[in-house]
C-alpha positions in Angstrom: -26.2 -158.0 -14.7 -27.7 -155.6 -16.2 -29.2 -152.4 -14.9 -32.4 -150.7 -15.3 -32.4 -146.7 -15.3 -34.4 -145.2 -12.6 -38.3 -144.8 -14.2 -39.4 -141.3 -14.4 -42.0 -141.3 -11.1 -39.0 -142.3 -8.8 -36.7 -139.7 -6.9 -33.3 -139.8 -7.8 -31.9 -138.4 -4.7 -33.2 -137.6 -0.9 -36.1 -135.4 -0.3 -35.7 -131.3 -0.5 -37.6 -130.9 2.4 -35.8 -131.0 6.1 -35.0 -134.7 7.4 -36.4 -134.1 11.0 -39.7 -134.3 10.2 -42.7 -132.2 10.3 -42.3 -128.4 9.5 -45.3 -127.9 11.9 -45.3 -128.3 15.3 -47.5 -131.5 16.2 -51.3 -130.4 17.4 -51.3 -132.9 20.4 -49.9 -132.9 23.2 -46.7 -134.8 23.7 -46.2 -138.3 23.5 -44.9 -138.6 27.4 -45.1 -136.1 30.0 -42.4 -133.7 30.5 -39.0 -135.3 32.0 -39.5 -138.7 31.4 -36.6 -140.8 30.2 -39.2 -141.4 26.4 -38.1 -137.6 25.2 -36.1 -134.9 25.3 -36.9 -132.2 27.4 -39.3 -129.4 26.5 -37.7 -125.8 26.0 -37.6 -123.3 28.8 -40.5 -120.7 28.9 -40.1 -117.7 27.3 -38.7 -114.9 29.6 -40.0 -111.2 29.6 -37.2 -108.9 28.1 -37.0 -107.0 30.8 -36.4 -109.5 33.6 -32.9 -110.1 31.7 -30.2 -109.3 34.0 -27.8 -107.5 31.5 -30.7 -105.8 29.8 -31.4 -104.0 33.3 -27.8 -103.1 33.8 -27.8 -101.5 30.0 -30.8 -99.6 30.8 -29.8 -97.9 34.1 -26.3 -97.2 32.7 -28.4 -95.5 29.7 -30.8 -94.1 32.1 -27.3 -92.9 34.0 -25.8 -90.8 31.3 -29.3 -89.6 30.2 -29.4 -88.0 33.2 -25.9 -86.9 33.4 -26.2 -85.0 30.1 -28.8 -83.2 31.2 -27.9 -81.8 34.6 -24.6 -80.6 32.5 -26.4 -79.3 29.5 -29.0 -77.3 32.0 -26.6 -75.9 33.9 -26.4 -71.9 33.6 -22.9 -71.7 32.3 -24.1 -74.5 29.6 -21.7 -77.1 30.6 -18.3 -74.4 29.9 -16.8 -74.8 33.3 -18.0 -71.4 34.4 -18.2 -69.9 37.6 -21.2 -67.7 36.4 -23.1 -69.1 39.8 -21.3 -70.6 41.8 -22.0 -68.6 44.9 -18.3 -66.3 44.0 -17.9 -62.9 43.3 -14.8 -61.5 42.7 -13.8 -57.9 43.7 -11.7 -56.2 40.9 -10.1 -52.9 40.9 -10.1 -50.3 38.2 -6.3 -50.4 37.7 -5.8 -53.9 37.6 -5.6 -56.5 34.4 -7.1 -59.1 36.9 -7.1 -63.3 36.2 -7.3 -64.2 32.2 -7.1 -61.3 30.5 -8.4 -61.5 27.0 -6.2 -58.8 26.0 -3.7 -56.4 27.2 -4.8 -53.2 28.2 -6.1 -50.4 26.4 -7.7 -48.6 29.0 -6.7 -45.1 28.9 -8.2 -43.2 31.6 -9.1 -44.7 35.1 -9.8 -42.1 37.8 -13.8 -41.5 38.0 -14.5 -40.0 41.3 -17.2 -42.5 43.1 -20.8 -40.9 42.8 -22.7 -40.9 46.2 -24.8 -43.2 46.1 -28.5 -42.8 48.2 -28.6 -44.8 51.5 -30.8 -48.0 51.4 -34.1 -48.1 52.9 -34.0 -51.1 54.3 -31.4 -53.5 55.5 -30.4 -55.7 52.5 -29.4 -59.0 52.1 -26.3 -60.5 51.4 -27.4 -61.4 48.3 -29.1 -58.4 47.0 -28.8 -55.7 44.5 -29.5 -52.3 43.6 -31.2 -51.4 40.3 -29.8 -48.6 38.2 -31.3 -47.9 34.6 -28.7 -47.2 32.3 -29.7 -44.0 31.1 -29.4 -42.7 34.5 -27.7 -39.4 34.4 -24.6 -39.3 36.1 -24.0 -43.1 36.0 -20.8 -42.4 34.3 -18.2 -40.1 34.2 -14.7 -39.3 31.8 -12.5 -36.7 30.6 -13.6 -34.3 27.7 -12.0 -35.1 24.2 -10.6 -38.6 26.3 -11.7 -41.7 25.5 -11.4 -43.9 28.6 -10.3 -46.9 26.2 -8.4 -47.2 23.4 -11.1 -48.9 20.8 -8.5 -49.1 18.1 -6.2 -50.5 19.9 -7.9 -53.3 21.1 -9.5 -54.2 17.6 -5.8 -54.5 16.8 -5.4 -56.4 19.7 -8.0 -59.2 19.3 -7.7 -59.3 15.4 -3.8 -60.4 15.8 -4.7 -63.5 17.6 -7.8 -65.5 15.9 -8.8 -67.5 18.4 -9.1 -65.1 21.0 -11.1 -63.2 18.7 -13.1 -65.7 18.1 -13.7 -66.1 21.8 -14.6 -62.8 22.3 -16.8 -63.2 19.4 -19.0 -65.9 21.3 -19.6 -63.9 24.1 -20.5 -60.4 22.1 -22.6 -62.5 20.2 -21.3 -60.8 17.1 -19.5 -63.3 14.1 -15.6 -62.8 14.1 -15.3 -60.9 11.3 -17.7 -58.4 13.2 -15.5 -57.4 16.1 -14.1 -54.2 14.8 -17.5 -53.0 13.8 -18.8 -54.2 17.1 -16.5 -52.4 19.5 -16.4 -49.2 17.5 -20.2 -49.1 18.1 -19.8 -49.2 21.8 -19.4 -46.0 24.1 -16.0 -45.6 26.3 -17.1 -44.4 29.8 -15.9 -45.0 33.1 -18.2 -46.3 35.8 -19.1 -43.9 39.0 -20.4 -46.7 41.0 -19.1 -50.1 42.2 -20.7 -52.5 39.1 -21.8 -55.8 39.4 -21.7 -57.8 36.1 -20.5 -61.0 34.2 -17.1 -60.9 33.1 -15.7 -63.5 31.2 -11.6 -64.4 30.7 -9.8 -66.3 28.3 -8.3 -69.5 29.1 -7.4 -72.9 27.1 -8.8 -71.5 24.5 -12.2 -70.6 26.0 -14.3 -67.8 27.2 -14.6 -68.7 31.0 -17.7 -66.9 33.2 -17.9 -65.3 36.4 -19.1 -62.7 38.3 -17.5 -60.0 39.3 -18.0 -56.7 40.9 -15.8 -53.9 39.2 -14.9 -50.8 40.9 -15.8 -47.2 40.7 -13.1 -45.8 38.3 -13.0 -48.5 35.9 -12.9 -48.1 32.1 -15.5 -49.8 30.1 -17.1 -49.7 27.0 -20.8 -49.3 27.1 -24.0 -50.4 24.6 -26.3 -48.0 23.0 -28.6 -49.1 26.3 -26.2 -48.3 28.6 -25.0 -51.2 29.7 -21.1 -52.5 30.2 -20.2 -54.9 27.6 -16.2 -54.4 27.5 -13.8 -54.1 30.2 -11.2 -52.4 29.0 -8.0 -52.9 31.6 -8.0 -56.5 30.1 -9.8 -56.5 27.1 -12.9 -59.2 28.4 -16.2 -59.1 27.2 -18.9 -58.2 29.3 -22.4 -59.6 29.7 -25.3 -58.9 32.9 -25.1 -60.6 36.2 -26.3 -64.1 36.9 -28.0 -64.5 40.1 -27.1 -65.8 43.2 -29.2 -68.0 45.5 -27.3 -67.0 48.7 -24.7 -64.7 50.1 -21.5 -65.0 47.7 -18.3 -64.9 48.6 -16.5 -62.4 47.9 -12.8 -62.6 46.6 -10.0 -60.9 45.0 -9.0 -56.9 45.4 -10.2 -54.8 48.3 -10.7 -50.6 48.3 -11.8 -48.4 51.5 -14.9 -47.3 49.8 -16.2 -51.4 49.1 -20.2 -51.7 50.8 -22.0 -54.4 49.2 -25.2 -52.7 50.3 -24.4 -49.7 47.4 -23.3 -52.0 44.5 -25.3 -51.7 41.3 -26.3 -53.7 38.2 -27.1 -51.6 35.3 -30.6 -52.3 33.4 -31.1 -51.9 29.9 -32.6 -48.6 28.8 -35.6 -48.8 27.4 -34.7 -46.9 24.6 -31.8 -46.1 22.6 -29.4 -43.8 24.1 -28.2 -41.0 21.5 -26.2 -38.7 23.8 -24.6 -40.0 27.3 -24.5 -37.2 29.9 -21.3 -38.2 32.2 -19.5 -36.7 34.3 -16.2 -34.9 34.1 -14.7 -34.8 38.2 -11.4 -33.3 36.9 -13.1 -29.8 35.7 -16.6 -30.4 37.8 -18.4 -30.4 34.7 -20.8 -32.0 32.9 -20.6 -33.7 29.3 -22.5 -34.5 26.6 -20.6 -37.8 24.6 -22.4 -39.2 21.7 -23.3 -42.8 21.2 -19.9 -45.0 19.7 -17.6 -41.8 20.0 -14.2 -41.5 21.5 -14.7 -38.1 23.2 -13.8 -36.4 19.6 -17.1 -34.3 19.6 -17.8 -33.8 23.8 -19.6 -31.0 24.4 -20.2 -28.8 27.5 -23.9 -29.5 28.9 -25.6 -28.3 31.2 -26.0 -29.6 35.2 -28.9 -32.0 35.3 -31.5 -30.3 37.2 -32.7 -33.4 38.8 -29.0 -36.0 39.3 -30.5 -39.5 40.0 -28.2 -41.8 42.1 -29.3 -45.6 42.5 -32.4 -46.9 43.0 -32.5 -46.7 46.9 -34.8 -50.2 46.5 -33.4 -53.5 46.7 -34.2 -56.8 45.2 -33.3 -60.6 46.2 -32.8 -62.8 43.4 -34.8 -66.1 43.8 -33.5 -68.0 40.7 -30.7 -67.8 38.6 -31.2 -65.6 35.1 -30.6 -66.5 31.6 -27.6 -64.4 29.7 -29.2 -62.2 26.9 -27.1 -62.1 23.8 -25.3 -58.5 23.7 -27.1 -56.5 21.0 -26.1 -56.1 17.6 -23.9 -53.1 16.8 -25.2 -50.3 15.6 -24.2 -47.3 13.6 -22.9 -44.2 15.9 -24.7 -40.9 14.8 -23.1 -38.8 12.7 -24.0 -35.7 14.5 -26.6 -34.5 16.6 -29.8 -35.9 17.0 -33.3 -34.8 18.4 -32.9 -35.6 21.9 -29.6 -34.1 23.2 -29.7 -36.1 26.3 -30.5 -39.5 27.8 -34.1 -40.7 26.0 -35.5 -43.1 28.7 -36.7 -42.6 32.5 -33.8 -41.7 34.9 -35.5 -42.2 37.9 -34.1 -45.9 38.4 -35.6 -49.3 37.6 -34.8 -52.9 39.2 -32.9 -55.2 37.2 -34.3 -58.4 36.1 -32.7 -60.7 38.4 
């Protein structure tokens, strides 16, 4: 038998093509209606994406933590754990170290005699505050030639132990490495009235928020506006008040001389403060301490002829307020400068709160 070899116009093998016909759907209709025993069935509609069942769940789980982020990452404290407003505010005396200290401490001098403050005009709330501006003469008192903290000493303090200095880094608003210049730019004062502010310990690792109200007496180191950034019987940074919505609770220490209706919050100065005028309640005298000295070059002043106690005005918070980043440290003079006094308005201004 013999074989021919395939002729050059046949295929040697099956189509290329697919072997289930058309590649086109057909442009009738079907052969047989739908469900009759001629055919397969026809495929299921298409259904919308979003009346899947598990698409739905994946959305509102998305739609969940969308929401979740944000309440935590709009919260005042930004998410830390902080009880910057959480309706608390803790009582601290002058003399004690108090919860979390950042450092141990290096205050030096605690014994201001309380300035009398001006009675209230009206009956505040129990939410309300009193506006002092932080130029104010008389706002703060000390020793002459004593520095009410000891600045070095707490440089030494925080730069032995990095991550604490980084901490109080964060909340100074200064790099690490600028700490020491930092502090030695500040002013160490005592305060002459009960002072609400921010305070901020250290724990797991973290600066941890909350407001406090310090007592007359206590050592702190103030900014060239006059405002308390350091608290110096524990070493923790300071920053301005947050505002409450109602009454807070009040916690921790207790003194005799505690009325909620004469606690202050300190307002920026307008202006830079060259020379703080305090008051010295050991000799009845007056003192004139230049900005980021440690009572080295006090001088005698003269009696301000017009002392300005708190704004006798009051002022309800209606929404809590952002933190301000503490300033920038500055160089302290050298030596005297034109004004020899405080160089913005001392008759009192409300705080921003």
């Amino acid at each position: 038998m013999s074989v021919e070899p395939p002729s050059p116009g046949r295929p040697t093998g099956p189509p290329s093509g697919p072997l289930s016909g058309p590649s086109q759907p057909p442009s009738g209709p079907p052969s047989q209606p739908p469900g009759s025993s001629g055919g397969a069935p026809p495929p299921e509609p298409h259904r919308p994406w979003w009346r899947s069942v598990p698409r739905i769940a994946l959305l509102a789980t998305a739609v969940v933590a969308a929401v979740i982020l944000g309440l935590v990452f709009s919260r005042s404290d930004g998410g830390s754990g902080s009880k910057s407003g959480n309706g608390e505010v803790f009582l601290q005396a002058a003399a004690k170290t108090g919860p979390d200290p950042f450092t141990e401490s290096t205050a030096t001098d605690s014994s201001a005699a309380p300035a009398s403050a001006s009675p209230a005009t009206e009956s505040p709330s129990g939410n309300a505050v009193r506006g002092v501006d932080g130029s104010a003469t008389g706002l703060y008192g000390g020793t002459r030639n004593v520095a009410s903290c000891d600045v070095e000493r707490q440089i030494k303090a925080l730069q032995a132990n990095p991550p604490v200095n980084q901490a109080f880094a964060s909340v100074a608003g200064v790099q690490p490495s600028g700490v020491p210049a930092y502090l030695r730019s500040l002013t160490p004062v005592q305060l002459r009235m009960d002072t609400r502010v921010t305070n901020h310990g250290y724990r797991d690792g973290h600066a941890t928020g909350y407001q406090a109200v310090l007592q007359s007496g206590t050592a702190v180191l103030v900014d060239d506006r006059g405002v308390p950034r350091v608290r110096c019987a524990c070493g923790n940074p300071l920053t301005p008040p947050v505002a409450q919505q109602s009454t807070p609770k009040r916690t921790g220490d207790t003194w005799s001389s505690y009325r909620s209706s004469n606690v202050v919050v300190v307002a920026p100065s307008v202006t830079v403060i060259n020379v703080f005028v305090i008051y010295d309640h050991d000799s009845d005298d007056w003192i004139a301490r230049h900005r980021g000295d440690t009572g080295h070059k006090d001088k005698p002043t003269e009696p301000p002829a017009n002392l300005v106690s708190p704004s006798a005005s009051v002022t309800t918070p209606t929404a809590p307020s952002s933190l301000p980043p503490s300033p920038e440290p500055s160089a302290p003079d050298s030596g005297t400068t034109e004004d020899e006094g405080p160089s913005a308005d001392t008759s009192g201004s409300q705080p921003s709160l």
